[in-house]
N, C-alpha and C positions, 0 to 999 in steps of 0.2 A: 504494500500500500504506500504511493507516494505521496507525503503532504509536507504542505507549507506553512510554516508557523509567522506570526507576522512581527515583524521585529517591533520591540517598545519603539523604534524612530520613526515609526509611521503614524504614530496618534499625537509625535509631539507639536504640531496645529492645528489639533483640538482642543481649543484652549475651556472649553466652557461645557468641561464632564472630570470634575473634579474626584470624584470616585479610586479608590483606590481597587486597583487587580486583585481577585482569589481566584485561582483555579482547583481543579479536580481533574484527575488523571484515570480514566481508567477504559478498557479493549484499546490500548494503546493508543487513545487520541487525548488530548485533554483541552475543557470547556471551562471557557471563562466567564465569570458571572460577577455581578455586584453584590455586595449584602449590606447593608447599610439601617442601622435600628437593634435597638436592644435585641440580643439574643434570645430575650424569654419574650418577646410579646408576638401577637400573632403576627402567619406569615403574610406579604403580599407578594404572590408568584405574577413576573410581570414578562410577558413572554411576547417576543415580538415574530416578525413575519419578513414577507420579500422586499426591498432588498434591504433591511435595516440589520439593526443590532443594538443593546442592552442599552445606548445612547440614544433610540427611540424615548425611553423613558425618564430622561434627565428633569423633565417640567415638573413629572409626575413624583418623583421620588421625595424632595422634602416636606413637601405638602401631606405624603401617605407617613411619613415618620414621625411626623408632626400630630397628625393623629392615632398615634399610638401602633404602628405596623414596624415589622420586621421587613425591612424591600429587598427581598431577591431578586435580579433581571440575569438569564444568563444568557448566552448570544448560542445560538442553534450552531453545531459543528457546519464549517464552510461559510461562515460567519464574524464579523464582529475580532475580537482577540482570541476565540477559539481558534482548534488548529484546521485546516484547507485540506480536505481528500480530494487530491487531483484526477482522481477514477469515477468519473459519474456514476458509474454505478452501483456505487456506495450511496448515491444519494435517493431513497426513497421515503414513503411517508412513514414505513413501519420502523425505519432505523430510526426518525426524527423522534417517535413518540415513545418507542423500547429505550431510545437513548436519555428522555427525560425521566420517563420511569425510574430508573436507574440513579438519575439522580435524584430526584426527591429521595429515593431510598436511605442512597449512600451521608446525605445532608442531615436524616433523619424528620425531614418535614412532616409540619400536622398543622393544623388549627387553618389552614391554607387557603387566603382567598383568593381568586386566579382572574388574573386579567387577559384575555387572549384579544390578542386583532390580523385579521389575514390568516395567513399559515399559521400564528399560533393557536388559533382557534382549533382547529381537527389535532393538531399536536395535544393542547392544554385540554379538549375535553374529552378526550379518549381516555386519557389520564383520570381525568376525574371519576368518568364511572363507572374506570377498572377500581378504583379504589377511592370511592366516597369516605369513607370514615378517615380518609386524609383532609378532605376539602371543607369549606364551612361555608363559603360563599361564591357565586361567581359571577365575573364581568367582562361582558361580551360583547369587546366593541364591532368593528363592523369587521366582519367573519361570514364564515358561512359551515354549515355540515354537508356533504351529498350526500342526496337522496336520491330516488327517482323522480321524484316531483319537481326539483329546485331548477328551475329556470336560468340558467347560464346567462348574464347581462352579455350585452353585445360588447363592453369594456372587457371583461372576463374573455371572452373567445377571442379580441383583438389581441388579448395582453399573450392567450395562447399561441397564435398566430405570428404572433413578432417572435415567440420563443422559437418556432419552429423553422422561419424564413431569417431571421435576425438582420429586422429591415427598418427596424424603428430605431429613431432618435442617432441613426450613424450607427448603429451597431452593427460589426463586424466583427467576425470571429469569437474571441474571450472579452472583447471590448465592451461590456455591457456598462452602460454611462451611469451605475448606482445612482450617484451621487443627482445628479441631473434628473432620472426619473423622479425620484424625492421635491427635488426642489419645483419640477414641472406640477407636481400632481398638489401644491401645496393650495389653498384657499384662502387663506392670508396671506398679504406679503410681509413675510421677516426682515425686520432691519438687519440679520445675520444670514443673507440668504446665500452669499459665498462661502463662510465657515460650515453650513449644514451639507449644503455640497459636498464641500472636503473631507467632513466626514463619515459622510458614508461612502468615501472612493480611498479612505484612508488605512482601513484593512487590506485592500488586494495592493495595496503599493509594493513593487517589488516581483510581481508573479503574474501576470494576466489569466495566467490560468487557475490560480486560486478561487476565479468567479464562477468555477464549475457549480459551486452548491447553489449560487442566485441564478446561475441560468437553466438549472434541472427543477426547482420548485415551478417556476410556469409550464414545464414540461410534464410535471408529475399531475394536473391539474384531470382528478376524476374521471370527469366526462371523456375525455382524453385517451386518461391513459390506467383504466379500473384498475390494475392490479395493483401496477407501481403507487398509485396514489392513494391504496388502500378504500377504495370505493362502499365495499360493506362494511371494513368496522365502520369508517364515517356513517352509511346509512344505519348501523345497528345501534350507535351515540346516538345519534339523531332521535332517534326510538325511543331508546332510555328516559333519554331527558325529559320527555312526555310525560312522566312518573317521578321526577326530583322534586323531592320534597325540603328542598333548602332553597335559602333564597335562591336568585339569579338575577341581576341587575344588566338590560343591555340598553347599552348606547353608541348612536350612532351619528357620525359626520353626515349633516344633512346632503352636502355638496359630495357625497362622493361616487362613484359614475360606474364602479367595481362590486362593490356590495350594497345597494341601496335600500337608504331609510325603511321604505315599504316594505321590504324583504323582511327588514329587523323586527319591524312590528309585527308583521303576520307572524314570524317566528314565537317571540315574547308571547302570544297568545295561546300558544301553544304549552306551555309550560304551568304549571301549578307557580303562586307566590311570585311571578314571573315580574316586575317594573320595567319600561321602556322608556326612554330620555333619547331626544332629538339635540345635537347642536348645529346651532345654524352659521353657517360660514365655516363650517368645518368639513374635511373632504377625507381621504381616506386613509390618509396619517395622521387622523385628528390628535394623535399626542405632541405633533410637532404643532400643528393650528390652536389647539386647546388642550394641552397639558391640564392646567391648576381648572379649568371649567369641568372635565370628566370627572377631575376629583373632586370636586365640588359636588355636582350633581351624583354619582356614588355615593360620599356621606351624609347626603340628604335622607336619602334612600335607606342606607346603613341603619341611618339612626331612626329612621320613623319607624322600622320595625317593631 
């Protein structure tokens, strides 16, 4: 297995993800994560999607510590400061979710409330109701499960389509412009819109082909490609949840053209205990557009239980 680990000199022009590195090492790759908040208070699992990493969550993290949370973020292998399997075919959705397994194991996590967006969503809830009696809450920004029924947006099959032609935004080759989809897909304009950029193009520095694991998640996408993308656990999750009986808080970036609002709604209705929150001008990285508002609107939620 060949992989690339990314050198600390590649994050040093991110100046604004103060966090200090932990890792964990184990089937000989090792995954890098945030922890940040007392050790004993509950966890929040902040799990991010394509093409980001653990630095998705930077808006998110004081505000959740501040309210009494433990903030774990760890960046998905081919990711972020975790290490790069240069072998696509190391990347499917059964390694992503056997691989967090794993770790909440090894971490020892419990009282766990899980925030999934994108690809963390089928990662983060598969997880959950393998093993409920870890989770206590959970928050589901704009994600999706397949099913038979879910209607694939035309953004969704675009986003497939570029994976497969590699014909958007200049992409050529391992050249997948991270950084750039990010900043294109944003719904706010950031007064840091060139540092956000940078860092999410700030991990593959040094290897172009490190972007193997961001350019096989649009490939892995269901409707696609059932097996690799684990098509029936997602639709057997899907099911489950139909029957959780803990909360579930979802929220969704009004503005976002991938997974939309209506989706989310119809979903949340779906669910027992279920609450659903809209933000407006928020698009489909709403943690980069509205960070401190998600959290916000979560412990509104939280707390009127």
């Amino acid at each position: 297995m060949e992989i690339f680990r990314s050198p600390d000199s590649s994050f040093k022009a991110v100046t604004d993800f103060p966090y200090p590195p932990h890792y964990i090492e184990f089937d000989g790759l090792r995954t890098h994560f945030i922890d940040d908040g007392p050790r004993d208070s509950p966890v929040a699992l902040l799990l991010h999607g394509e093409p980001t990493w653990s630095y998705l969550y930077r808006k998110m993290i004081p505000p959740l510590v501040k309210a009494g949370f433990r903030c774990i973020a760890p960046d998905h292998i081919g990711f972020g400061k975790s290490d790069k399997v240069l072998q696509p075919d190391w990347y499917t959705a059964a390694s992503h979710i056997n691989r967090l397994a794993v770790f909440i194991e090894k971490l020892e996590l419990s009282d766990i409330t899980l925030f999934v967006q994108d690809w963390g969503g089928p990662i983060g809830l598969v997880n959950a109701v393998r093993n409920p009696e870890r989770f206590s809450n959970l928050v589901i920004l704009n994600t999706w499960l397949h099913h038979k029924e879910f209607e694939y947006s035309p953004g969704i099959l675009a986003w497939r389509e570029a994976a497969t032609n590699r014909h958007w935004l200049g992409w050529t080759g391992y050249n997948l412009p991270c950084g750039a989809i990010v900043r294109k897909a944003l719904a706010r304009t950031p007064e840091d819109a060139d540092l956000i950029e940078t860092a999410y193009e700030a991990p593959f520095i040094g290897n172009q082909k490190s972007k193997t694991g961001a350019l096989r998640f649009p490939w892995l996408i269901p409707c696609a490609q059932p097996k690799e993308g684990a098509a029936e656990e997602q639709q057997k999750t899907f099911e489950l949840l139909k029957t959780w009986q803990k909360p579930v808080h979802f929220i969704f970036g009004a503005n976002d053209p991938i997974f939309l609002p209506s989706w989310g709604r119809s979903w949340a209705q779906l669910i027992p205990r279920a609450t659903f929150a809209e933000i407006e001008h928020a698009g489909h990285f709403l943690q980069e557009d509205a960070g401190g508002e998600i959290v916000t609107k979560f412990l509104n939620a939280f707390n009127s239980l």
